[in-house]
C-alpha positions as CSV (number, residue, x, y, z in Angstrom):
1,X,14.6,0.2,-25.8
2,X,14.3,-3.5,-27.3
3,X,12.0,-6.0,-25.9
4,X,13.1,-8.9,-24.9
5,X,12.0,-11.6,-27.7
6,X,11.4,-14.6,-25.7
7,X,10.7,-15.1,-22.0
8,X,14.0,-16.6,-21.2
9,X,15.8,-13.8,-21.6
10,X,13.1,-11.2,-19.9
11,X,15.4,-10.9,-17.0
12,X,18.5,-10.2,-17.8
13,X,17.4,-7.9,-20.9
14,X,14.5,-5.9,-18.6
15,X,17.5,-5.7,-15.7
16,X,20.1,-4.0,-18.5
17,X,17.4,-1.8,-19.5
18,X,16.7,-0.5,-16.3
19,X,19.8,0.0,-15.5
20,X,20.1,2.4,-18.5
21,X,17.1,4.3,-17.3
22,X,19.1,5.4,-14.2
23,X,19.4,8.8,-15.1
24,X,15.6,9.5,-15.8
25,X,14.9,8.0,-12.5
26,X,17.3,10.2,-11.0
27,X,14.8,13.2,-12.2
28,X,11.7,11.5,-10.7
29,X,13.0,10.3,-7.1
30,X,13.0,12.3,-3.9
31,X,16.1,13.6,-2.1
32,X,16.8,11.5,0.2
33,X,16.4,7.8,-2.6
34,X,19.6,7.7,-4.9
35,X,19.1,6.5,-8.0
36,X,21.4,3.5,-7.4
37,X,19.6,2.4,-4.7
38,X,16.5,2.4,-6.6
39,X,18.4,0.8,-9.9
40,X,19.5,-1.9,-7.4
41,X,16.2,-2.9,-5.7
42,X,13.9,-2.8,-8.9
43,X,16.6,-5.3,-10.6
44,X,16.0,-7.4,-7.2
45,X,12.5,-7.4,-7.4
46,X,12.0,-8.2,-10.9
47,X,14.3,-11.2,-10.2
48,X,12.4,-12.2,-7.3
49,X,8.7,-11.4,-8.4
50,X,6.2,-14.1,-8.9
51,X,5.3,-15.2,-12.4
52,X,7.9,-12.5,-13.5
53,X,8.5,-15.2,-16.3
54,X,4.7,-15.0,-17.4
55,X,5.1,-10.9,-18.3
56,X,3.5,-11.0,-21.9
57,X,4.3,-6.9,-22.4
58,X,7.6,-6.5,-21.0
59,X,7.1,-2.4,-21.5
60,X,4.6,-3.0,-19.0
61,X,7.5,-3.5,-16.6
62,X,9.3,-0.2,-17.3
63,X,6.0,1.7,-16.5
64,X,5.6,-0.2,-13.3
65,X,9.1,0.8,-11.9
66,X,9.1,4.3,-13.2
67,X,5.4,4.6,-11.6
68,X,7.3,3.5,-8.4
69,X,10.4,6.1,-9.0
70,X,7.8,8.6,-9.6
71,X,5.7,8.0,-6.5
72,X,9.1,7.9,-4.4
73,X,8.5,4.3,-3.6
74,X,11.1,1.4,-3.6
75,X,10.7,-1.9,-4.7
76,X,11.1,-3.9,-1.8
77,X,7.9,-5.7,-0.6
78,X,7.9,-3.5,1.9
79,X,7.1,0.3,0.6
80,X,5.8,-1.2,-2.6
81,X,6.2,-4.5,-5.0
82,X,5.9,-5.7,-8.6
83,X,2.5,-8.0,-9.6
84,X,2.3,-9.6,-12.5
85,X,-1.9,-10.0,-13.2
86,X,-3.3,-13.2,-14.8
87,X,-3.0,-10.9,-18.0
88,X,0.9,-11.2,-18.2
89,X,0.6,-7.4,-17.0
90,X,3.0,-5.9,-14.8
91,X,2.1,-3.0,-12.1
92,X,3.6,-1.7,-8.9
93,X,1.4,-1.3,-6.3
94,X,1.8,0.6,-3.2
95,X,2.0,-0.9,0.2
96,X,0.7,0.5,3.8
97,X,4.1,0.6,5.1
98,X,5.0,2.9,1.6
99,X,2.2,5.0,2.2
100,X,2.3,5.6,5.8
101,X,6.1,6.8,4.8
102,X,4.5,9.2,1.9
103,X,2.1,10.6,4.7
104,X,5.1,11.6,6.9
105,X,6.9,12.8,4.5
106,X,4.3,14.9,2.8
107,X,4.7,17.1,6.0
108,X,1.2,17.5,6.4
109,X,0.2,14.9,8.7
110,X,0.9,15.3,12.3
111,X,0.2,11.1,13.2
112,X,-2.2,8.3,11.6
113,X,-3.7,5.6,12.6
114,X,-5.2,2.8,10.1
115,X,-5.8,-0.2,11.9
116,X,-8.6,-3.8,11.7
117,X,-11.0,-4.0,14.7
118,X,-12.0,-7.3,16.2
119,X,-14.4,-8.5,18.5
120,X,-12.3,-8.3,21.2
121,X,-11.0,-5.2,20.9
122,X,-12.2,-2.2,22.7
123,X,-13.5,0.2,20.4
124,X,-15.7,3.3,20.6
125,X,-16.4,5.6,17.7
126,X,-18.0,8.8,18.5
127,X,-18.0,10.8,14.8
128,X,-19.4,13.7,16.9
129,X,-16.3,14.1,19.5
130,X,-14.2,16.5,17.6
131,X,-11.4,15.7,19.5
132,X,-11.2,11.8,20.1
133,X,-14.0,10.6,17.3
134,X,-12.5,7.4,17.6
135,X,-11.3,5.2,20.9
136,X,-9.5,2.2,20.1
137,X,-7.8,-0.3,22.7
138,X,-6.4,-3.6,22.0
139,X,-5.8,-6.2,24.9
140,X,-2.9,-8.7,23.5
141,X,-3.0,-11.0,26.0
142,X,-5.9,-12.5,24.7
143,X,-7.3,-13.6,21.4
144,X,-8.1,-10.6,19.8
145,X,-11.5,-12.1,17.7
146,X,-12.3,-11.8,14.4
147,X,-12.2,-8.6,12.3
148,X,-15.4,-6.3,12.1
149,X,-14.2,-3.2,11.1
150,X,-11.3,-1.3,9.7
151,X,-10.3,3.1,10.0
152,X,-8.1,5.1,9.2
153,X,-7.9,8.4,11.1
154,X,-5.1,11.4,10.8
155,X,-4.2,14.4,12.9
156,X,-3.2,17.2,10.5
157,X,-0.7,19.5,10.9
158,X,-2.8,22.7,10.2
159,X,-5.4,21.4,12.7
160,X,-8.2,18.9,13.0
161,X,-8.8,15.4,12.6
162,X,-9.7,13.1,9.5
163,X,-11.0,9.7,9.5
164,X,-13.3,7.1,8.3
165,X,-14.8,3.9,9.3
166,X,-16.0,0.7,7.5
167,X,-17.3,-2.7,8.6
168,X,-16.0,-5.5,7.1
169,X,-19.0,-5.6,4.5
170,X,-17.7,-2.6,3.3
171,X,-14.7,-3.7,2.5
172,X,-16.3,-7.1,1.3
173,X,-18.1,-5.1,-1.0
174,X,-15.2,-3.6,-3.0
175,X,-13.9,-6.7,-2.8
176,X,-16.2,-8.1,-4.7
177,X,-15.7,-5.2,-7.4
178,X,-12.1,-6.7,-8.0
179,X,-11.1,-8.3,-11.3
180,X,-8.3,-10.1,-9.5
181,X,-10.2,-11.5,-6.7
182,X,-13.2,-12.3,-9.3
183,X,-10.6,-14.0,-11.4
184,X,-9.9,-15.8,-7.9
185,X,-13.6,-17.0,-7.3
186,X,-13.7,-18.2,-10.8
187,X,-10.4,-20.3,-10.5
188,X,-8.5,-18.3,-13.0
189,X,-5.9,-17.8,-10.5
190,X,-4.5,-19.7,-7.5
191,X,-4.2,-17.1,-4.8
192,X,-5.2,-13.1,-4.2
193,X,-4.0,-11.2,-1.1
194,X,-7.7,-10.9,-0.9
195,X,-7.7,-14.4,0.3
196,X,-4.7,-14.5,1.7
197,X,-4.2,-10.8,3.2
198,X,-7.4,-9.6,4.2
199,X,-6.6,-7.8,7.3
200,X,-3.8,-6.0,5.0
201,X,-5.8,-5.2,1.5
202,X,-8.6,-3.8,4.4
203,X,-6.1,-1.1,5.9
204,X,-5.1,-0.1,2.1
205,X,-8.7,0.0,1.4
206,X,-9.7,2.2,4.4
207,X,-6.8,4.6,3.7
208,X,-7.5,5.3,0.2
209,X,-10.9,6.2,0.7
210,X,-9.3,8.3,3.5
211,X,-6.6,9.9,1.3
212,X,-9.1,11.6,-1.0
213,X,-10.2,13.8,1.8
214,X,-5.6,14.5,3.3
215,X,-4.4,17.9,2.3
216,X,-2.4,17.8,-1.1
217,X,1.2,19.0,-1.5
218,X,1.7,22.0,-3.6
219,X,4.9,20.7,-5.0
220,X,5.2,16.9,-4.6
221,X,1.7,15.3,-4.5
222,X,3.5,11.4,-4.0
223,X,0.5,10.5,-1.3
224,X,-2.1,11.0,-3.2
225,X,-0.6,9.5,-6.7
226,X,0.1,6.4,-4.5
227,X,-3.1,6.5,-2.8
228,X,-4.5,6.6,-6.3
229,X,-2.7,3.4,-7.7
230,X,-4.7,1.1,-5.5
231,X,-7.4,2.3,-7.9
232,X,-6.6,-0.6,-10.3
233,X,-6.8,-3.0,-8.1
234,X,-10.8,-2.0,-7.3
235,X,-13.6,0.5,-8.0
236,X,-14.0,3.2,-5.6
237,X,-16.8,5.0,-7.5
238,X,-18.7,6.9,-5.6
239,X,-21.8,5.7,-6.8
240,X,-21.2,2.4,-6.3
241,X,-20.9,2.9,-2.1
242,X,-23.5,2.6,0.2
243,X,-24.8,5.7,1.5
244,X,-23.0,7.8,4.4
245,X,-19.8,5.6,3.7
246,X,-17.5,8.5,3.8
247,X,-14.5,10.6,5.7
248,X,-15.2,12.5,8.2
249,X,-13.0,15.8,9.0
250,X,-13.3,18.0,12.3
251,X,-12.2,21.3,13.4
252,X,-11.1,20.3,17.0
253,X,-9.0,23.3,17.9
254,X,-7.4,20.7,21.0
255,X,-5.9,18.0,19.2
256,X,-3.6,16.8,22.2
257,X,-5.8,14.5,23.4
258,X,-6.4,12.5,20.2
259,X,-3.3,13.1,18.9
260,X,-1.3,11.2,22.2
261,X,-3.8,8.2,21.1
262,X,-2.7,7.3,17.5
263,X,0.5,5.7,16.3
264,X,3.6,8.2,15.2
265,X,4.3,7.8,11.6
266,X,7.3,8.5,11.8
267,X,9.3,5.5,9.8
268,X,11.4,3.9,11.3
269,X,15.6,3.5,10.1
270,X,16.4,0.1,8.1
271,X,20.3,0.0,8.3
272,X,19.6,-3.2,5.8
273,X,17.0,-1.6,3.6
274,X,18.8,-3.3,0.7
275,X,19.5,-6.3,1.9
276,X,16.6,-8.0,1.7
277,X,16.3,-11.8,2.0
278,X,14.3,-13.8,-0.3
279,X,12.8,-17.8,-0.4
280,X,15.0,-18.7,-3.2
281,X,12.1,-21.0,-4.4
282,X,9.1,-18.6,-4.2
283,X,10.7,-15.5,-4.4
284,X,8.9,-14.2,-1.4
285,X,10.1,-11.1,0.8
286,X,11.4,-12.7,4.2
287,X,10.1,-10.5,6.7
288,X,10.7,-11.4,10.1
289,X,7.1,-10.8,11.8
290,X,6.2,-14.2,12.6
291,X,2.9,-15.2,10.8
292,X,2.3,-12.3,9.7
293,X,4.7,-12.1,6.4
294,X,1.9,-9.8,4.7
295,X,1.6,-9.4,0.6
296,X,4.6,-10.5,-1.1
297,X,6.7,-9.5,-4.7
298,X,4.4,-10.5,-7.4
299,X,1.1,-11.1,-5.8
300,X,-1.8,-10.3,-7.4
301,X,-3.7,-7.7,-5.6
């Protein structure tokens, strides 16, 4: 596979050359993701994605998408997009609403939950009630507050519940442990969903500390591998947390009760999944939730 020699032909040549690798993808994707369909949104994406055109090691790009094919993920902004760092280094990172699909999927999970708290909110957590460890209720018809917290809790299949809670200084904290978001304070780059997407890089932090303690597939592990590629966007070394910040798992035998309380994870049909409209200027993934368009192609997480 040639690299493409100078950056104004990086899209066309990295476009052809995944198109080639069709057939290897084909090996790597689940059942129900043809390899067109996969061909066709990664070509989209790397069109669309955000300094695309700053990509110093186009191989870089290859591993990002076949990470992605790998993982079962598409390309979309939606399940997962493309970043370019401030390196010229191209990833694929995972996003909540790819990850709540791997959960399902994995057949594992009966429901989860991961969800911000607010001030507002109504919200009880009780690590010591094995069936409902966790009470949350949200009132929209009135300003919701700021955030304080952030969980993530699951109902599993074989029995028992699994969750975990942080307050926002938690999350801060790893935060604070990322290069891009340190790159951000220091002016080396213009934005970081950190900034911009808090609420949304607080969810993906809850859930992967959560995901280390989820059952694991015997034959297709794509959770967890995804779960684990939000891993280079931040430490999560043990060491490095504050004490007793850790999932919790319980036994409950009764699950009905907790279970009737969290969302279903069950995703939901996109008759457009491929059609996907794009600000022809930024390149950004128009979603349709008003004020709410969440992290885009090409940000860098």
């Amino acid at each position: 596979m040639n690299a493409p020699s100078t950056e104004n032909n990086l899209i066309p040549v990295v476009k052809a050359n995944i198109a080639k690798m069709e057939t290897e993808f084909a090996k790597a994707l689940p059942g129900h993701i043809t390899s067109a369909r996969f061909v066709r949104t990664a070509q989209t994406a790397i069109s669309m994605t955000r300094n695309i055109d700053k990509v110093r090691d186009p191989q870089s790009l290859y591993g990002a998408v076949t990470n992605a094919a790998a993982d079962g993920l598409i390309l979309d902004g939606r399940e997962a997009a493309l970043v370019i760092d401030y390196n010229g280094v191209a990833s694929y990172r995972p996003m909540m609403r790819g990850l709540l699909k791997l959960a399902h999927n994995s057949g594992l999970i009966k429901s989860l939950v991961v969800e911000v708290v607010r001030d507002n909110d109504i919200f009880v957590y009780a690590p010591t009630d094995q069936e409902r460890p966790i009470v949350h209720q949200i009132d929209l018809k009135q300003p919701r507050g700021e955030v304080y917290a952030v969980y993530a809790m699951a109902v599993l299949v074989s029995g028992g519940i699994v969750f975990d809670v942080m307050t926002s200084e938690d999350v801060n904290r790893i935060r604070d442990r990322s290069d891009a978001y340190r790159a951000f304070k220091a002016g080396k780059i213009k934005s970081t969903p950190w900034s911009t997407d808090w609420s949304e890089m607080a969810r993906k932090t809850v859930f992967r500390r959560l995901s280390k303690y989820l059952p694991s597939s015997t034959d297709r592990d794509s959770l967890h591998s995804a779960a684990d590629r939000i891993d280079d966007d931040y430490s999560f070394d043990v060491e490095a947390d504050a004490p007793g910040e850790q999932a919790t798992v319980t036994t409950a035998k009764k699950r009905g009760a907790a279970a009737a309380a969290l969302k279903d994870i069950t995703p939901q049909q996109d008759q457009q999944a491929d059609e996907v409209d794009h600000d022809q200027e930024t390149g950004e993934i128009i979603d349709g939730q008003a004020g709410d368009p969440g992290p885009q192609q090409g940000d860098d997480i």
